[in-house]
Every structure is written in structure tokens, then in C-alpha cells.
N, C-alpha and C positions, 0 to 999 in steps of 0.2 A: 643434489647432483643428478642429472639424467645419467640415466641407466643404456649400453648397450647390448646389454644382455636380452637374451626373447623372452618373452611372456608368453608361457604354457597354458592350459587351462588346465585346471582340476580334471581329474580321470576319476570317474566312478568306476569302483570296486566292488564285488561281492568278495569278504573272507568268510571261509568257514569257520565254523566253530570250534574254539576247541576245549578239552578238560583242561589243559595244563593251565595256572593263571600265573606261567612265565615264558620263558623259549626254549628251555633248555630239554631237545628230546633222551635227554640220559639222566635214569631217577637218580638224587643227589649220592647215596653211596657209593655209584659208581663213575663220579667225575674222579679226573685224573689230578692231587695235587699243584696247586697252581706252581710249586717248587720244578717238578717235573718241567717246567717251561721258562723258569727264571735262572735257573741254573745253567751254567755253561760247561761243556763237553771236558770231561776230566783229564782224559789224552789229549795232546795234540802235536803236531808234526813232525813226527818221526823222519830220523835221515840215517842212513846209514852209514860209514864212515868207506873212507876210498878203498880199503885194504877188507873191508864186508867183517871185520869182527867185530864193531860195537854199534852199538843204538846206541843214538842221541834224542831225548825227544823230550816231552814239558810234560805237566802235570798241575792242572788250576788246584788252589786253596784256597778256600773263603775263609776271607777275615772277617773282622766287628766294620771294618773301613769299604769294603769290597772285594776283589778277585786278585791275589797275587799269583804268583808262580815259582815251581821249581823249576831245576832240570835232572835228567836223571841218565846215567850211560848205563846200559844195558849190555854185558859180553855175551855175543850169540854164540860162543863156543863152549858156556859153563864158568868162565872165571872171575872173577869178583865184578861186582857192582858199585856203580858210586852216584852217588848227590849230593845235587848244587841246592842251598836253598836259595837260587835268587835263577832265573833265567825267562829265557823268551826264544823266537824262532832261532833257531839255529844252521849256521853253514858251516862242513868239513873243508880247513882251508890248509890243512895238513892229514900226515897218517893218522896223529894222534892230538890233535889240534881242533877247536872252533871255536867260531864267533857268532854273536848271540846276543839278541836284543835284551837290553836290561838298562832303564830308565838311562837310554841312550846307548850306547855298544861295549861289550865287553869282549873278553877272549878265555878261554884257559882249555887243560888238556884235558884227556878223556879221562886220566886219573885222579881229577879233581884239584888238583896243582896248577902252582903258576899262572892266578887268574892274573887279567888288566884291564882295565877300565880305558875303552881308546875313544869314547865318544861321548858326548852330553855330561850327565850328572854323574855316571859311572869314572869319568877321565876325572873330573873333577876333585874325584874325591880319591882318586886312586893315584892322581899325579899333580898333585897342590901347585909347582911347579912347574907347569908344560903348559903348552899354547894351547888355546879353546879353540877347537875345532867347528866350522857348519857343517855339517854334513848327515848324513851321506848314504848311498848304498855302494854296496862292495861289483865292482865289474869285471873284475879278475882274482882269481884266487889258486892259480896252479902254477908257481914261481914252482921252483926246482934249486936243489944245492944249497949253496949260501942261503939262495933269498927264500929256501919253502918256509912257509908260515908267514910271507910278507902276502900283502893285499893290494892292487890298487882300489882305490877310492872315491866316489865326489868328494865336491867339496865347495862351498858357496860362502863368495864373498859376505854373506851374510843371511840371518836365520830365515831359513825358507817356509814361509804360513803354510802351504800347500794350495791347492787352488780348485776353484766349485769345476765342475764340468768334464772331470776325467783329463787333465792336464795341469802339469806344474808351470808355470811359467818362471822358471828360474835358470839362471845360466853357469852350470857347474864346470869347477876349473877339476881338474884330478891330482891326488897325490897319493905316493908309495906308502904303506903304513907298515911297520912291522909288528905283528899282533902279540910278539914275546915280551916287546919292551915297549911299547906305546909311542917312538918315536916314528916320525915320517917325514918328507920330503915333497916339494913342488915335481911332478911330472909334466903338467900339463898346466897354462891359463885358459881360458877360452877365448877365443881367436874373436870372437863379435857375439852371436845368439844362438850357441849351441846349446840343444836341452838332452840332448843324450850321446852316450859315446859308445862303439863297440871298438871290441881289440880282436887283434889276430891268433894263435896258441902260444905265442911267447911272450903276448901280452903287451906289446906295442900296440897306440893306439892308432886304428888307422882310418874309420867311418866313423864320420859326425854327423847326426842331424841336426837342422838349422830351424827355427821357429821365427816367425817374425807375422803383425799383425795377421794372425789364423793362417798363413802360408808354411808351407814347409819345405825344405828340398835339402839335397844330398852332399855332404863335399868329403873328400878322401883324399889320401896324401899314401905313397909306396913308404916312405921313410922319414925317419924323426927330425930332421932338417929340410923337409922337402916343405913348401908352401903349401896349404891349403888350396886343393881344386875342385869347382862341383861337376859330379856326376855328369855326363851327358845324357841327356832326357830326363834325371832327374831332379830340374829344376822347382824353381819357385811353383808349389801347389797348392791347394786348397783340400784338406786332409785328405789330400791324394798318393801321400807316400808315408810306409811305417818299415825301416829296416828291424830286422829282425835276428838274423844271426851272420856273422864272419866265418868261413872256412878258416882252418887254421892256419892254410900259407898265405890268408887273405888277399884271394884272389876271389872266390865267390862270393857273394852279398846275397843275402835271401831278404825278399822283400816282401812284405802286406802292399797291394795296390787295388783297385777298382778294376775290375775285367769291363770289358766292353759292354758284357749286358749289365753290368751296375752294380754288380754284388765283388764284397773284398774276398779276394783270392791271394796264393801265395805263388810268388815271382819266383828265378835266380834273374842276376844279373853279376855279367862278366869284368868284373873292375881292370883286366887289362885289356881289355877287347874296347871298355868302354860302349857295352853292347848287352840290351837286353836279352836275358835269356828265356826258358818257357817258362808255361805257366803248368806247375807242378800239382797243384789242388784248387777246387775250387767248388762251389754246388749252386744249383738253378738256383736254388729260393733263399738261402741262409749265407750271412758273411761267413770265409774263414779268416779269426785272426785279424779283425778289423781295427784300425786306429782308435785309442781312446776308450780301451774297453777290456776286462778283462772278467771272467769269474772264476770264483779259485772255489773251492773244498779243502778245509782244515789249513789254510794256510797254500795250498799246492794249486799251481794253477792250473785250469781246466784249458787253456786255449793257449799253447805254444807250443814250438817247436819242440821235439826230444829229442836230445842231444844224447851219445855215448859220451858219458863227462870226462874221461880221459883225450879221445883221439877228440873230441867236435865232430863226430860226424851225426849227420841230423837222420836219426833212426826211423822218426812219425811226428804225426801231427796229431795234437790233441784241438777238440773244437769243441763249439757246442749250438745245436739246432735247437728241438722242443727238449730234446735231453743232453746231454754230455756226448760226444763222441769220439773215434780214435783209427786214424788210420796207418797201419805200419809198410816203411819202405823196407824195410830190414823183416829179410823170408823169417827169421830164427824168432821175434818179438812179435812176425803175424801170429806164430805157430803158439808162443807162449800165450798171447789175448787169449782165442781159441778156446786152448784149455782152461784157462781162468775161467770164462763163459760157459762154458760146459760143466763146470763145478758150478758154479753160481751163476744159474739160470736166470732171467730176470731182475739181475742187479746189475750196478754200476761196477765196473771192477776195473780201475786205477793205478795202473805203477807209478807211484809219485819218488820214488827212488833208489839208487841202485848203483852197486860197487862199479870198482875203475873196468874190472875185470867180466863187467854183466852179468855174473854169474850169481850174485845174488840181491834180489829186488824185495820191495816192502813194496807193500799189494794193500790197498783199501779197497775193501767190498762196502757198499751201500746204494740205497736208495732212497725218493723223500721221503720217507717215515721210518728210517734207520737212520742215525750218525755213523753207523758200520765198523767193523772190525777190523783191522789191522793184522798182514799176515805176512812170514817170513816165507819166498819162494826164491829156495833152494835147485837153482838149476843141475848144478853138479849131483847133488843126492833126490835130484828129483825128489825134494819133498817139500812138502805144502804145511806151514803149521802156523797155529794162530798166536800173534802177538797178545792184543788187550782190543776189547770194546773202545769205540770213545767215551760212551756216555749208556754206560752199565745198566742205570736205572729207566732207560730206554725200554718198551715193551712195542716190538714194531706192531704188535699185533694188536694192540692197545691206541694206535696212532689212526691217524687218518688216511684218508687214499687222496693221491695225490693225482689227477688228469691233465694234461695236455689239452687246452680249446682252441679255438679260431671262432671270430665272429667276424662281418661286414660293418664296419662305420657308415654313416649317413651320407659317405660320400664314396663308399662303396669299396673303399681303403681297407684289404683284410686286418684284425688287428690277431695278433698272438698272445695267449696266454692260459694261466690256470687255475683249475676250479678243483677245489679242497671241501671233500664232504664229509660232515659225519658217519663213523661206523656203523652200522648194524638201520641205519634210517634209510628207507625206500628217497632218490633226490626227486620227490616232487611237495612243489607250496613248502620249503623250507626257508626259515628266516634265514638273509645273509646281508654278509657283508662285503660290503667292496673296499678292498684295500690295495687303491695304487701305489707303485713304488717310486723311492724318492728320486733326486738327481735334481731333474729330469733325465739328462741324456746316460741314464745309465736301464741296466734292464733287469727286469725278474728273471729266475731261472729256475730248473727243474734242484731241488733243494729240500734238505730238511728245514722248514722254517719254523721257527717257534711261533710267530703271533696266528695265523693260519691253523697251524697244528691247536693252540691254545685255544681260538674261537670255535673251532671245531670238535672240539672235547666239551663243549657248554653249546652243544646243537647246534650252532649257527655252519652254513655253508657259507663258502670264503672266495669271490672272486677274484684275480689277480689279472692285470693285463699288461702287455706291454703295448701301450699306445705310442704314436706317429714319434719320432723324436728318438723311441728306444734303438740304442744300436743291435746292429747282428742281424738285420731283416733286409737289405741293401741301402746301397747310399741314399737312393730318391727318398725312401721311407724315414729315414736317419734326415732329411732336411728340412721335411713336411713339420717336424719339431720346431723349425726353426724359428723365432719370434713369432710364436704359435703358442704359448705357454697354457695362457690363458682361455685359448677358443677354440682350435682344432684337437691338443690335449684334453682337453676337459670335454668337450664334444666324445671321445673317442672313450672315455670313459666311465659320460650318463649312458653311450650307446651300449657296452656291455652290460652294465645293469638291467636294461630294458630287455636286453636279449636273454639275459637270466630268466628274466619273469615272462620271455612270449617261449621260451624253451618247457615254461612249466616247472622250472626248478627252483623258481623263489616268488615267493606268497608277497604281490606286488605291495601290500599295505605292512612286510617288517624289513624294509631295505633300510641297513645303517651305510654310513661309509668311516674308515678309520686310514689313518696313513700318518706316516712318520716322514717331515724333511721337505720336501717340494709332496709330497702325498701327502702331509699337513697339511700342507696349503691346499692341496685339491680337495681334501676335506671338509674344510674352513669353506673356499667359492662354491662347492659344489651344489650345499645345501640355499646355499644365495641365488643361485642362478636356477637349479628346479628344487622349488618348496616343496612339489606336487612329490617328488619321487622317494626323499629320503626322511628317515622316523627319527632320526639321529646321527649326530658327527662327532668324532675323536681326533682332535688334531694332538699329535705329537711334534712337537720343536718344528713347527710348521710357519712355512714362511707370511707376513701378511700385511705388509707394505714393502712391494718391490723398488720402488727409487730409494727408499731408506738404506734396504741392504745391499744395494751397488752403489751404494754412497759408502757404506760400511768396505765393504769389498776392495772397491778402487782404492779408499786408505790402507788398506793392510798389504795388497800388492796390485800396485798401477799397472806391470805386467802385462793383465789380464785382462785389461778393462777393455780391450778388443773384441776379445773372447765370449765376455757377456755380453757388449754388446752386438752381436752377430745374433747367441745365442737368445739375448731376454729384448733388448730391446735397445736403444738412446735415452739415456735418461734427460735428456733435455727435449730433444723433438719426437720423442718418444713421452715423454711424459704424459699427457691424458691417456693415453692409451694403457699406460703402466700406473696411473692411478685407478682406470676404471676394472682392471685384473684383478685389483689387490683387498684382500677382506675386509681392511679399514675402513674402506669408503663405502659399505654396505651390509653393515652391521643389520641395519633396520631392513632389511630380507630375508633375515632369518627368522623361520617360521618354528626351527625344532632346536630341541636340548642339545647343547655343542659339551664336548668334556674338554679342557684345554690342559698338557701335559707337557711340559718343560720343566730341563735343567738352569738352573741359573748362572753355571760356568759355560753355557754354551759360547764357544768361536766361533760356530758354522752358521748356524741362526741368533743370533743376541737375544738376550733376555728382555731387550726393547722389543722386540717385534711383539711377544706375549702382550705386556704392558698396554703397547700400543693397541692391540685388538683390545684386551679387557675393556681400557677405556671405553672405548667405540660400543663394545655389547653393555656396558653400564648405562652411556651415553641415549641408547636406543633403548634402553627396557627390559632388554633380552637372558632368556635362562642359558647358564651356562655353569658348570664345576669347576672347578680347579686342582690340579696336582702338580704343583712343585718342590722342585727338593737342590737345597746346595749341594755343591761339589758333586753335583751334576752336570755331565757336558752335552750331546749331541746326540741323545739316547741314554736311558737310565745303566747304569753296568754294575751298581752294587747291589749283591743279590736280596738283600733287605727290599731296596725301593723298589726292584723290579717285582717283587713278590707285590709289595702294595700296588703299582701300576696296573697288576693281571687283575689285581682283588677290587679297585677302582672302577677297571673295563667292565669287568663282569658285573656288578652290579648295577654301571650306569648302563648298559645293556638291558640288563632284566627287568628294570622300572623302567626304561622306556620302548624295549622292543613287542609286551604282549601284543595278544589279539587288538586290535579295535574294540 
């Protein structure tokens, strides 16, 4: 097969020399447990309940099978305590009431009473007897009187796969649930191709958005008999519109839209006026709150709106640039940040939630090289005091440093992203690696990450970028992605590497590359397309025949098949182009040691796509390893295999990253 990839020439090198005859600049005593990195964060998403007396929050346990979980209520006034041994994220959808993910949805009280099973495996076995539900996530949850503790709900004609690209394409109809007794009720069908609904504070639905071949637009109705009508101006787009929240007399709509210089900023618009209103936030260089994209911490999301969860009135805005940020309309929550900041200088510090009354919040402090602590502030006693660590055995001081970069692409395209160094090692002629992230269209962020953190506790520096395609940078940059997968992606990619090594910060002759997902796959081409640059590749559940898996794809939800194709390509008149991307067809290019590492339950990438590369590197001669493991999906998650995976890297690193 002719090749359209360029043909590099070899670059002579001088390396120096060195004693060590591995990579690792930390002598073996003092590596960090590879458990430290396989383990997952022991806390997790604490909520406070509406009335500010109990925590609700989770707590992992490793079994012989993987990671289960409890839940656990916590009285913040000294009174008894109790746990669930079964739970997952949790929302307060009463005083003393919540619902909580657990192999599908369940409910029960804060006194460990009166659980139900109202979704998936947990209905099933909780109500032998009752209708199976598709569904769902919860859209309302502050009924009053009779109906508190009732829910609205999705709910989908049928089981929804989820779908690649940061969008579901499914069309949820809503129904009432009552989380005491597991029965509920038709609210809503869906009127033609709605993918999301907001309500007003009584919980009437009155804003839908409409999806259809990659367009989107607006339609609203005053009242539950009223027809369906769209938006004026906010017609049919091209993810040009993201509603975002309903005032509660839903009259104002708050909107994510593209500002005239190109970057996504946040709207009101008047739904009786039928009239755009201003534009409330927004920044030169970075989206706010862009379609299709979110990052969270511990479950909490970093980029939405904040609401006072009793009235809906929208308090601030949480975003995020090179780092997380937060800005308050509400004088009394600027004043609170402030202080937070001022206590904890140079950290991340997070209200992720907070009584009906505001008056008391749970505060996560962190940073990348802390999972951070958990704290109860007490506005009425003015006091500040600490909940729990996430992840105890965490030593931030022990971790890596985590930077902020920018570099120019070949086409002069700034790209953003970040560089992960070892402790106590001057960053010059350090072996590294480059680890782009998957999606594509999704993006790295300032974060504790384990595989970065991991490489960097075994000397390697760790590059991360968010190349053309990543959201959050504006929209022209978010298109530049577009059926670009395979050549301005990966262009923007070898460029940060190179810019590594003309920075002086990595020893040009021990560049690996490793990635997980669509960064598998970058993985896998990259060392195909420059032999000259990389000494080794780690593809994780990495894709590598693209018409296969949109062949895959379009079977499991046709939906979509718009979507990718916008995003990947046509697999029909697209085809040589998406044969010539794809690793299959270039096995016999690879010049270095590739590690290949999949699950064999994977959904997201099929266990063919492995197969199918193996063959192909069998086919051609070529060295490569292998780690697979059953009842493995889309990434390893049982702390057993993930411990082997570190211990796998690490090694296939150290034979093949020395000196020259």
C-alpha cells in the first residue's frame, strides 16, 4: 500500500553518557509503590443534605474481583452515623432522603432505611414485579408536599449504548418516579429529537433541545398543553447552542453560545420577550462552558453554572482555562472564595456543595499532585474544619510538579498543555514521554493524574497536550479537529515532542509515546509515521482500524453515524483515507518495541481492533508485548491488573528506554 505519510530523515544525535544502565533518576528504594497509583481515591463525593445535618458520601473497597463501594451518612452535629454496604454518587432528593448510583439507581434514607431499587439491576431485584425501566438521569428533584421525595426522570425507549464524541444521541421521553416505592408515571414523550430537557422550579418541563444530523436548536412551550415552539434565533445550529439553566418562573434561559470573536461564552436570553439577552461571561482566549465537554473533580463538575439549590438562582460560574476557575455574582460567595484562598494559598479550592440555606458548604482543597481534602465551612460559626483526605496515602510532597505549557505547531497553531517532571531532577536531557489524551474531542486538564504522576516517580518527564480538536480553546480550534484525526492531530503532537527536545528538556534519543483510547491509537501511528523520533509505544485499548469501528459504532447506535462522520470521516468515500490513518495498514513501519494493552470486555474499542493489529505486527515481523486481561473493559479498573499494567510499563520502559 503507498504510504501518505512524509518520509523524515534520520537526525543525528549526540547522547551523553550516563552511569545509570536504566532511566529511572530515583535510586530503587525510593520509588513510590506502584499500589500508590493503582489504587483509587478512598473518599468520594460528598453532598450535604438540604437541611446541612448529614453527609452523604462513598467510600471504595477493594475486593479479590475489583473496586466496590459503600455509602456512609455522616451527622455534622455529633449524632449517629450509618452505612450502606452497597452505594455510588449520590443526590439529596429530600430532607432525609437520596438516590444513588448502585448497579443501576437505587434510593433510601439518611437512616439507612427504606432502601428501593428504581433503576437497572438494583429494580430488578428489588421489584421482580414492576416494569424495566431505560433510563436515566434525574432532572428534577424538589417536589414539595405529597410529591417530596418524587423525581422526574429520563427515560428511553430503549437501552442507550452512550455514544464516542461527548454526545448521546438518544431521545429521552421523562417520567415522575417516586423514590419511596419505586412506582412512576409517563410525564412527557418526546415530541421528535430531543436530547435534553430543563424544567422550571415547579418542575414543569418547559426548554428542550433538539438534535438532529450535528444541528441543534431551541424549542419551549409556557405550559403543559401548550405545542412545542422554537426559540427565536435559536434555530437550527451547528454546535452553536448549549441551554444551560431555567430561572425558576422560567422566563430566563441561560445559554453556552460562540461570542462573535469565536470562543463559547455564557448568554441569558428572554423567553417571553423572545429576545436575546447579554452576554454575562466570557474570555479572549478560553471557552466558557462550551458544548460537549465537561471536567469534573471527584465526580463534581468544574464548568457549570452555581446554582443556590433551593431558589435556582445562578450564584457563579465555575470554568476552566490552564487551571480550574470560578467566578462569583453573589457579593457573600465572592467574599467566601477569598477566604478560602487566603487559607489555602496556591490550591484549588472548590465548593462542590451546599445546604438549601447557604450556610453550610463542603470545600475541596487540591491540586495536581494532591487528591485533597474535604472540608466543612460553617458560615453561621464561622468555622472551617476538615472532613477526610481523598486518598490518605497520598504524599503531595512525594508527587510530581505539575506545569502549564504552550507550544506553536508547524502551522503556527498555538497548542496547550502540560508537562509533568520528576522531583528533586534538574528538567534538562530527561527521558520522556508523550502521552496524548484520548476522545479525541475531548481535552487534558490541570488534574491529579495517576499514569503522569506514575511515569514520573520512575524519572521519566511526561508531556501532555491538548492538540487541534480539544475543546475549551475556541471553536475555530475545536474544528481544526475535524476529519483531521489522523494528520493535523498527530502533526500537533510529533510537534510537542520536538519542542520538548529543542526546549532542552528531553534527551532527543529516549522519547516513548503511551496513550489510552484515541491516544492508543496515536500511539500505535505515531511511531509509523516518525521512526526517527520515538524509542518505544504503549498503546492502551487504542483504536486501529477506523472503518471497522464505525462499522462497529453505526451497529450499536445509527444515531450517530452523523456525528462520526463529521467528526472521523465517510466510511465509504472516505475510505482510503481512513484506511491510510489506521495502524493496520502499516504494521511494517514500525521500527521500535510497541507494548499492546487491552481489556477483552471492551465496548468502546472491541477486542477485534487488538487482534486485528496483532495480526498485522505478526504479519510484518515486528516486536511487540502483550497484556491482556478478562472482564476488562475500556481501561483496567481491578486494582490487581492495574498494579500488573504499572509493573508491565515499567519494565517495558527500562529495557527499552536506556542510553544508546
Amino acid at each position: 500500500m503507498k504510504s501518505l505519510f512524509p518520509v523524515r530523515s534520520v537526525r543525528h544525535v549526540v547522547i551523553a553518557l550516563s552511569l545509570l544502565c536504566g532511566v529511572s533518576a530515583l535510586p530503587a528504594a525510593d520509588k513510590l509503590p506502584l499500589e500508590t497509583f493503582a489504587k483509587f481515591p478512598a473518599i468520594y463525593h460528598p453532598v450535604i443534605s438540604r437541611d446541612g445535618r448529614t453527609l452523604c458520601y462513598g467510600a471504595y473497597v477493594d475486593t479479590p474481583t475489583g473496586v466496590d463501594w459503600a455509602m456512609l451518612f455522616k451527622d455534622m452535629d455529633g449524632g449517629k452515623n450509618y452505612a450502606v454496604d452497597k452505594g455510588g454518587t449520590a443526590i439529596w432528593v429530600s430532607e432525609d432522603r437520596v438516590v444513588y448510583s448502585s448497579y443501576g439507581m437505587a434510593s433510601i434514607d439518611r437512616d439507612g432505611r427504606n432502601e428501593r431499587g428504581l433503576l437497572g439491576y438494583a429494580r430488578e431485584q428489588d421489584l421482580k414485579d414492576q416494569q424495566r425501566l431505560n433510563g436515566g438521569d434525574i432532572i428534577f428533584d424538589r417536589f414539595t408536599g405529597e410529591k417530596e421525595g418524587h423525581v422526574l426522570m429520563t427515560e428511553y425507549d430503549h437501552p442507550p449504548s452512550g455514544g464516542r464524541y461527548g454526545i448521546y444521541l438518544f431521545y429521552p421521553n421523562v417520567v415522575e418516579m417516586d423514590t419511596r416505592t419505586g412506582k412512576f408515571f409517563s410525564v412527557l414523550k418526546n415530541p421528535g429529537k430531543v436530547v435534553g430537557w430543563l424544567c422550571d422550579g415547579t418542575g414543569m418541563i418547559r426548554v428542550g433541545v433538539e438534535f438532529d444530523q450535528g444541528m441543534t436548536r431551541v424549542v419551549f412551550r409556557n405550559t403543559e398543553n401548550e405545542m412545542w415552539h422554537v426559540a427565536a434565533g435559536l434555530d437550527w445550529a451547528k454546535r452553536g447552542i448549549r441551554p444551560l439553566h431555567l430561572s425558576a418562573d422560567g422566563k430566563l434561559l441561560y445559554l453556552g453560545m460562540v461570542t462573535p470573536e469565536g470562543n463559547w461564552g455564557v448568554y441569558t436570553y428572554d423567553l417571553t420577550k423572545q429576545k436575546m439577552g447579554e452576554l454575562i461571561l466570557s474570555h479572549s482566549r478560553y471557552d466558557i462552558l462550551p458544548y460537549g465537554f465537561s471536567v469534573s473533580q471527584d465526580g463534581f463538575s468544574l464548568d457549570r453554572l452555581v446554582l443556590a439549590p433551593k431558589t435556582r438562582e445562578v450564584l457563579g460560574a465555575q470554568y476552566v482555562t490552564d487551571t480550574p476557575k470560578v467566578v462569583w455574582f453573589d457579593p457573600q460567595f465572592a467574599q467566601v472564595q477569598a477566604a478560602l484562598d487566603q487559607n489555602f494559598p496556591g490550591r484549588i479550592n472548590t465548593i462542590v456543595s451546599m445546604s438549601d440555606n447557604l450556610q453550610r458548604l463542603v470545600v475541596l482543597s487540591w491540586t495536581a499532585n494532591d487528591f485533597g481534602t474535604y472540608y466543612l465551612f460553617d458560615l453561621g460559626k464561622k468555622q472551617l474544619k476538615p472532613l477526610f483526605q481523598r486518598a490518605p496515602w497520598i504524599k503531595p510532597e512525594l508527587m510530581a510538579e505539575v506545569k502549564p505549557i504552550s507550544y506553536k505547531s508547524r502551522d503556527g497553531l498555538t497548542i496547550h498543555g502540560y508537562l509533568t517532571l520528576p522531583r528533586g531532577v534538574e528538567p534538562k536531557k530527561l527521558p520522556l514521554v508523550v502521552n496524548p489524551h484520548g476522545g479525541p474531542f475531548v481535552r487534558d486538564s490541570y488534574d491529579l493524574d495517576f499514569d503522569p504522576q506514575f511515569l514520573a516517580s520512575r524519572g521519566y518527564a511526561v508531556l501532555q497536550m491538548n492538540y487541534r480538536g480539544s475543546p475549551g480553546f475556541g471553536e475555530a480550534f475545536y474544528k481544526k479537529g475535524q476529519r483531521n484525526i489522523g494528520r493535523g492531530i498527530q502533526d500537533d503532537i510529533e510537534d510537542g515532542a520536538r519542542w520538548a527536545i529543542a526546549q532542552g528538556i528531553a534527551d532527543p534519543g529516549r522519547v516513548a509515546i503511551m496513550g489510552g483510547s484515541f491516544g492508543g491509537y496515536s500511539a500505535a501511528i505515531q511511531p509509523m509515521r516518525s521512526p526517527d523520533l520515538y524509542r518505544c509505544a504503549i498503546n492502551i485499548a487504542g483504536v486501529t482500524d477506523w472503518k471497522a469501528l464505525m462499522k462497529y459504532d453505526n451497529e450499536r447506535a445509527a444515531e450517530r453515524k452523523q456525528v462520526e462522520t463529521d467528526a472521523i470521516g465517510d466510511p465509504v468515500t472516505d475510505a482510503a483515507e481512513l484506511d491510510d490513518i489506521s495502524p493496520v495498514n502499516h504494521a511494517d513501519k514500525l521500527q521500535v518495541p510497541m507494548l499492546l494493552i487491552y481489556g477483552k470486555d471492551d465496548t468502546t474499542v472491541p477486542y477485534t481492533q487488538f487482534t486485528a493489529l496483532k495480526a498485522a505486527l505478526d504479519k510484518a515481523g515486528k516486536r511487540y508485548e502483550v497484556l491482556t486481561r478478562a472482564s476488562e473493559q475500556h481501561g483496567f479498573s481491578n486494582i490487581k491488573n492495574r498494579v500488573e499494567m504499572y509493573k508491565a510499563i515499567e519494565a517495558f520502559l527500562a529495557k527499552n528506554m536506556g542510553p544508546k
